[in-house]
C-alpha positions as CSV (number, residue, x, y, z in Angstrom):
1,X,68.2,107.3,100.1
2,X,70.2,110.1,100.0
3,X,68.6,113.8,99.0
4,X,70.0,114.6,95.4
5,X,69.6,118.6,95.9
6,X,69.6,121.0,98.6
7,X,67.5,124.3,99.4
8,X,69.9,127.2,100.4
9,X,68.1,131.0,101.6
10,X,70.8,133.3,100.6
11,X,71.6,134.0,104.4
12,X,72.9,130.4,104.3
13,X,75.9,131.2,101.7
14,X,79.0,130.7,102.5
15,X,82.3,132.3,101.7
16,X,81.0,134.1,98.7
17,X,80.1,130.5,96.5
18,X,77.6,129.9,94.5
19,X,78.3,127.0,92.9
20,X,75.8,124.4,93.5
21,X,77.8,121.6,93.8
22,X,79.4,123.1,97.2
23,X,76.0,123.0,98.5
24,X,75.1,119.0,97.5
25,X,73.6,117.8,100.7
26,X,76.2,115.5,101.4
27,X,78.3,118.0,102.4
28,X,76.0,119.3,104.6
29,X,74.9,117.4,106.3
30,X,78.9,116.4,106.8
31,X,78.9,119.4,107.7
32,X,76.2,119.4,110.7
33,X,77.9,116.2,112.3
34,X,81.2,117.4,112.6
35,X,79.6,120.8,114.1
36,X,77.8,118.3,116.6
37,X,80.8,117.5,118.0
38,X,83.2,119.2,120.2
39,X,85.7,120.7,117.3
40,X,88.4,123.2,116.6
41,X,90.1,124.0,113.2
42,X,93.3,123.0,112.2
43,X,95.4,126.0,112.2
44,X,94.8,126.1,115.6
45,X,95.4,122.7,116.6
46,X,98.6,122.8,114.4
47,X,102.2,124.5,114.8
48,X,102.9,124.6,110.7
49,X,100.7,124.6,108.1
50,X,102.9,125.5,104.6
51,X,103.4,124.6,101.4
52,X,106.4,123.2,100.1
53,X,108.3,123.8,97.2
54,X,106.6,124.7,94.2
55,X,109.1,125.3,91.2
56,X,110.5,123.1,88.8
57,X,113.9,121.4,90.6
58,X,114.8,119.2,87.6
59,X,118.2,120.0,87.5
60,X,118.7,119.1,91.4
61,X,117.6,115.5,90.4
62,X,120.3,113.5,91.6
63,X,120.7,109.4,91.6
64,X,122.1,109.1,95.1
65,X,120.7,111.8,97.3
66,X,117.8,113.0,99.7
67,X,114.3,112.0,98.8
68,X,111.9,114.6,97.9
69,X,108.4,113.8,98.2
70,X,105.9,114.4,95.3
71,X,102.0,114.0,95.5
72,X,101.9,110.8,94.0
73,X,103.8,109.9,97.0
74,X,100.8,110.7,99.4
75,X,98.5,108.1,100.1
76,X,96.7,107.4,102.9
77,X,98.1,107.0,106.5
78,X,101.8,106.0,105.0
79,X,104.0,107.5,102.3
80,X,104.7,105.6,99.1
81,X,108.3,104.8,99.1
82,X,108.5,103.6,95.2
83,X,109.5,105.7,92.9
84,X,110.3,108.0,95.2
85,X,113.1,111.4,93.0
86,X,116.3,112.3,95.0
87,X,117.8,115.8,95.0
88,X,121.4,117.3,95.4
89,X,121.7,117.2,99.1
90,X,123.3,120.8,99.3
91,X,119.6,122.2,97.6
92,X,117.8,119.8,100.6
93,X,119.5,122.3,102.9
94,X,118.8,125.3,101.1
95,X,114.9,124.2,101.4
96,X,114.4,124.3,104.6
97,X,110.2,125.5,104.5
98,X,109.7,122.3,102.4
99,X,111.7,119.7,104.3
100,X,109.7,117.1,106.1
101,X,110.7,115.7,109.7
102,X,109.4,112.7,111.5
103,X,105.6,113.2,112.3
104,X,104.9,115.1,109.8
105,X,101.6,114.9,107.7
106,X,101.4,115.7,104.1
107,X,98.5,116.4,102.4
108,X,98.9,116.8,98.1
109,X,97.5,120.2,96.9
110,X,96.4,118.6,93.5
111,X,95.9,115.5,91.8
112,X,95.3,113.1,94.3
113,X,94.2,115.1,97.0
114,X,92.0,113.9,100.0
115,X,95.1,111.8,101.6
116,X,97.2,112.6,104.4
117,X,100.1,110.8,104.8
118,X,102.1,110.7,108.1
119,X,105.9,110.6,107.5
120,X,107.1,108.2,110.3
121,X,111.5,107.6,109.1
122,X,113.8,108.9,111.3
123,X,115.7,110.9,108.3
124,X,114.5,114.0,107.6
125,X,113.6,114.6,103.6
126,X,112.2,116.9,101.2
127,X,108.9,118.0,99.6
128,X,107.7,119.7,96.2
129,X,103.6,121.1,95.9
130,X,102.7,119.3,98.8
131,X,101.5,120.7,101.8
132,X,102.8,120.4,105.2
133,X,101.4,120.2,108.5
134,X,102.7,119.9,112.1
135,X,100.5,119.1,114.9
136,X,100.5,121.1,118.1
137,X,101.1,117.8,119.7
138,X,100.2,119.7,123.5
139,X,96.7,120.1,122.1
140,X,96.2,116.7,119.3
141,X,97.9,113.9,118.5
142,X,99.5,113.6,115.0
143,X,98.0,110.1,114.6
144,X,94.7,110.7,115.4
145,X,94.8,114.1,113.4
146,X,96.4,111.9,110.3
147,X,93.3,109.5,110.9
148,X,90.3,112.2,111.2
149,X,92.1,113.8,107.7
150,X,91.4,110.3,105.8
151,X,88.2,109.6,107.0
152,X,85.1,110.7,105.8
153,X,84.3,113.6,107.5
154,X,88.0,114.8,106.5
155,X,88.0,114.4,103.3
156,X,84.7,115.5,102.5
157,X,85.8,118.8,103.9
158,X,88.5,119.2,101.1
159,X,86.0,117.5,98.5
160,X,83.6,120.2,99.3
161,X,86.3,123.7,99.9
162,X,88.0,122.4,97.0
163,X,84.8,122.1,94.4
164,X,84.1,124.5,92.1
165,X,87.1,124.7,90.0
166,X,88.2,121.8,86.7
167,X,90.5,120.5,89.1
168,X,90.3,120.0,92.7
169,X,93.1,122.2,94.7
170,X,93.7,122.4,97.9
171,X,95.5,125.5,100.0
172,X,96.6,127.0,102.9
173,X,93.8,128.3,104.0
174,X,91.5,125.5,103.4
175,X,93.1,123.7,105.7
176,X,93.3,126.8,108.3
177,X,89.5,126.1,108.3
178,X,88.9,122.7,108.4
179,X,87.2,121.7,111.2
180,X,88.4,118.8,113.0
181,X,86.3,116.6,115.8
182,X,87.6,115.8,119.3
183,X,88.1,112.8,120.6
184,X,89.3,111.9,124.0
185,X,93.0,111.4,124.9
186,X,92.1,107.3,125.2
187,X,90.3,107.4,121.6
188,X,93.6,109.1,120.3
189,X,96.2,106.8,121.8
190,X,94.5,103.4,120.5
191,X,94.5,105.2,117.2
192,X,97.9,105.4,117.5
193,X,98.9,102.3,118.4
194,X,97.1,100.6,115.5
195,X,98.6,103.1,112.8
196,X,102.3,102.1,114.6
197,X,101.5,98.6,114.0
198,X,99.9,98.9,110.3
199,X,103.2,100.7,110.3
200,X,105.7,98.2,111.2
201,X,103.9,95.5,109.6
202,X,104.0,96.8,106.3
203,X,107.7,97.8,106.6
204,X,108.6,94.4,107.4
205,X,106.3,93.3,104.5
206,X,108.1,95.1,102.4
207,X,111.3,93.7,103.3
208,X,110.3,90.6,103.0
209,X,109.1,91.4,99.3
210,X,112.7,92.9,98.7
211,X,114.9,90.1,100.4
212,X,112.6,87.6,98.3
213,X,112.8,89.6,95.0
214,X,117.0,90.1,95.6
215,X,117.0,85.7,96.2
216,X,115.0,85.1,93.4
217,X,117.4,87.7,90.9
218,X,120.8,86.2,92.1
219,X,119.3,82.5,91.9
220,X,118.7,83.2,88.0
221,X,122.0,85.0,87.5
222,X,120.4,88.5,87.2
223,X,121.6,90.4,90.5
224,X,124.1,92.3,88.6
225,X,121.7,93.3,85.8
226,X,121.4,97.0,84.5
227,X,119.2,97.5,81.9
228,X,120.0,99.8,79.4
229,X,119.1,103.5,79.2
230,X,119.7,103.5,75.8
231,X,115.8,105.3,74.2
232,X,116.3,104.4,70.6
233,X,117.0,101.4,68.5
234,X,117.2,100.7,64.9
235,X,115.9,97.2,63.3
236,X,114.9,95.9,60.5
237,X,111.5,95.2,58.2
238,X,111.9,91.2,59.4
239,X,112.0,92.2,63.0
240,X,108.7,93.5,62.2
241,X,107.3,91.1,60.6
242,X,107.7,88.7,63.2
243,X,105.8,91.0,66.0
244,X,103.1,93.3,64.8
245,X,104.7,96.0,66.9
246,X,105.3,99.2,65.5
247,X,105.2,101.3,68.7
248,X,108.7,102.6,69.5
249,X,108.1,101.5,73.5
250,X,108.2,97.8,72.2
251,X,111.8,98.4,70.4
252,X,113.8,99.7,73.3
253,X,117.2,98.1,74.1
254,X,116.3,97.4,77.9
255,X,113.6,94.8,76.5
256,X,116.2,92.9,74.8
């Protein structure tokens, strides 16, 4: 069973905390194993650690344009494609800190932090409060960097730099620190391979679902469908009557 508290001497404190949850033995004894093992930190296994756009770009919002990354978009290993907001491709090009190339690894500052994603399209997109990173691919491998960030003695890492506050943030500098384990240039390729194929098989999963989605929409006449965007309605008592429903969600014109 795991220790539920830990005993610090004040010599053991780290970077001026006190809070006693960054201390919770889990962490460090996390901690001790990664220090074990042969191990760098990431800023200086990395070429780019920054943070991308942080203001509000509603007005950029554009219906055909370049995607722009937001933190519910992080997930482990792979970006989450749906939902994802486009931009006015003249302010893509303006951002050029924030834009995301092919390899790149995301990690969200808020929210749902503790993934890294690794962004493997071709096209290169955009990014807003996420952070980026580019491995220094002569001394890691972007795979195997994207794999050590999910795992456990990653994320515990950020768990336990990014404790102490109502919400858990990650920064810059955090990840400057983080201390990542070695692993042998063998180790780092077969990691690679399997992410490529979890890759490609969950692409062509996903076409599948889209091809089979499209069939089943023009087989019941509803290929050409819009629904409308229209956010009010008016009705009448009887309409009421008949439902139960007086939340305004329930009355929208799309439903009809």
């Amino acid at each position: 069973m795991q220790p539920s508290i830990s005993i610090i001497n004040k010599s053991q404190l780290e970077e001026g905390r006190l809070d006693a949850e960054f201390y919770q033995p889990i962490f460090l004894q996390n901690k001790k194993s990664v220090s074990d093992t042969e191990n760098d930190s990431l800023g200086n296994l990395t070429s780019k650690i920054v943070v991308g756009y942080v203001s509000s770009m509603v007005s950029q919002y554009t219906d055909d344009g370049v995607d722009l990354l937001q933190t519910r978009n992080v997930a482990e290993f792979f970006v989450k494609t749906d939902e994802v907001i486009k931009i006015n491709p003249e302010f893509h090009q303006k951002l050029k800190k924030s834009q995301v190339k092919k390899g790149g690894i995301l990690v969200a500052r808020s929210g749902s932090f503790g993934n890294a994603s690794l962004y493997l399209d071709d096209e290169t997109i955009n990014s807003a409060d996420i952070i980026i990173v580019e491995a220094d691919k002569d001394k890691i491998n972007p795979f195997y960097l994207t794999a050590f960030l999910n795992s456990q003695k990653g994320k515990l890492q950020l768990y336990r730099f990014a404790s102490g506050g109502l919400q858990g943030h990650v920064n810059t500098t955090i990840l400057h620190n983080l201390k990542i384990s070695k692993a042998t240039d063998k180790i780092e390729r077969a990691i690679q391979e399997l992410i490529i194929k979890s890759y490609e098989a969950k692409t062509s999963s996903e076409k599948i679902l889209r091809d089979t989605n499209n069939l089943l929409m023009k087989n019941l006449g509803f290929d050409s469908f819009v629904p409308s965007k229209v956010n009010y309605s008016s009705r009448n008592y009887q309409d009421y009557l008949g439902s139960n429903r007086l939340d305004g969600e329930y009355w929208l014109p799309k439903y009809d």
